[in-house]
C-alpha positions, -999 to 999 in steps of 0.1 A, spaced: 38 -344 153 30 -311 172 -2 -323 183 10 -355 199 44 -336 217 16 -313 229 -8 -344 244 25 -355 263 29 -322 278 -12 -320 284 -11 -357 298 22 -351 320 11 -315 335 -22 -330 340 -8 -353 368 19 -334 381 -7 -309 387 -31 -333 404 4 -338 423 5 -304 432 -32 -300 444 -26 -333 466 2 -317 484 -13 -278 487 -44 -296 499 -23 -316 527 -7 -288 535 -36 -262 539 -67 -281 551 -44 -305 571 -12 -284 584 10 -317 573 34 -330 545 40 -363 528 69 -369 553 84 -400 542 54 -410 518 68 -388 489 80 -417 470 46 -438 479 28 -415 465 41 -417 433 35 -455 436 -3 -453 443 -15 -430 420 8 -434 390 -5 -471 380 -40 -459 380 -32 -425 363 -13 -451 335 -43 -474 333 -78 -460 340 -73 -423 333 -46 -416 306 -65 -437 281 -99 -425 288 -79 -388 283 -67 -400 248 -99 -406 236 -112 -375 251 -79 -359 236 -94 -374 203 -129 -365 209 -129 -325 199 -162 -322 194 -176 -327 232 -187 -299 251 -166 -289 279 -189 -296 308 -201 -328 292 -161 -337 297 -156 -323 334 -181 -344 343 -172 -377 332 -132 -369 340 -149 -363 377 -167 -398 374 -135 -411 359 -118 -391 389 -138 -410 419 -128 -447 401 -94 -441 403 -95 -430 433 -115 -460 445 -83 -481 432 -59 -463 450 -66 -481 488 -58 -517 463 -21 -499 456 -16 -493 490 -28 -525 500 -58 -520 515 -77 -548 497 -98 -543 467 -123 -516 476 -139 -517 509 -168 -497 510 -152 -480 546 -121 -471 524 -142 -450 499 -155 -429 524 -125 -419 544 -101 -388 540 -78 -401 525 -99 -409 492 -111 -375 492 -79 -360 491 -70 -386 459 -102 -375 443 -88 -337 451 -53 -351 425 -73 -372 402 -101 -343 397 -73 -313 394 -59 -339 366 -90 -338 351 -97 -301 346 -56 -296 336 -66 -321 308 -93 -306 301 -83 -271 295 -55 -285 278 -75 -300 252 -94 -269 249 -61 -251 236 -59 -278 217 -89 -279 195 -91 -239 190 -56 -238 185 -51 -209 209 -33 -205 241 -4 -226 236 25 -206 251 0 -198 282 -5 -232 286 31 -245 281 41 -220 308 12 -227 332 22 -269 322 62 -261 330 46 -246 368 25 -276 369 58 -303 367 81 -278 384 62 -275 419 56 -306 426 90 -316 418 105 -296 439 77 -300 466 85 -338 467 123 -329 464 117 -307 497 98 -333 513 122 -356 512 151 -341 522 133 -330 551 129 -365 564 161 -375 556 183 -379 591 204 -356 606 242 -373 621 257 -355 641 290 -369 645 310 -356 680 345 -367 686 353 -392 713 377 -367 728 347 -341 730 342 -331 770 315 -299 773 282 -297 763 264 -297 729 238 -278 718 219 -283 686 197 -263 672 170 -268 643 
């Protein structure tokens, strides 16, 4: 029972953490934030987090005895598929060649491959048996940030009123 609560936590901080790369990423290479496309984000890369990646990361999960680079590198091969699939969420068509080699893809290969090497240091607590409270506390930043970082995000976007009385005569001023 340990072991599978601690795969949940290993599978969940693995994505919030490729959350959290996704956003830093936007916001140091690019200067910007998700704006409204907090919510959309969720969207396009959860279905193929559920469905391509979290299974292939149970069996790696299961898989103990592979060597650790032999597992980076198919998580990063794993990584570029998924991100492949998300231009299909967003409704891009299913997979233009154009659409795998623009910006955008790079920065969901940037989520999908932080996922990855979360996962993977994850399951390397798990098999030596070692590490757990560091990785519960690094897991509990992992889910926490981004959180709040999409919290943030959207409340920025969300309009101002500014209600003035019909009576009002003078000028207003606002400031932001």
């Amino acid at each position: 029972m340990k072991r599978v609560l601690f795969y949940a936590v290993v599978a969940t901080a693995s994505y919030f953490a490729g959350i959290l790369a996704y956003i830093s990423y936007l916001s140091f290479v690019y200067d910007q934030g998700l704006g409204s496309d907090s919510s959309k984000l969720i969207a396009w890369t959860l279905p193929p987090y559920l469905f391509i990646i979290l299974p292939f990361y149970t069996l790696m999960f299961r898989w103990s005895k592979a060597a650790i680079l032999l597992r980076i590198v198919l998580l990063a091969g794993l990584s570029i598929i998924a991100a492949a699939s998300v231009p299909f969420m967003m409704g891009f068509g299913i997979w233009r060649l154009r659409d795998l080699f623009s910006p955008e893809i790079g920065l969901f290969m940037v989520l999908f491959v932080s996922s990855g090497l979360v996962f993977t240091i994850g399951s390397v607590v798990a098999v030596k048996q070692k590490g757990y409270l560091l990785f519960m506390l690094a897991a509990l930043l992992f889910i926490v940030l981004p959180i709040h970082a999409l919290a943030a995000e959207a409340e920025k976007n969300r309009p101002v009123v500014h209600r003035i009385p019909e009576q009002f005569q003078g000028t207003v001023v606002i400031h932001q």
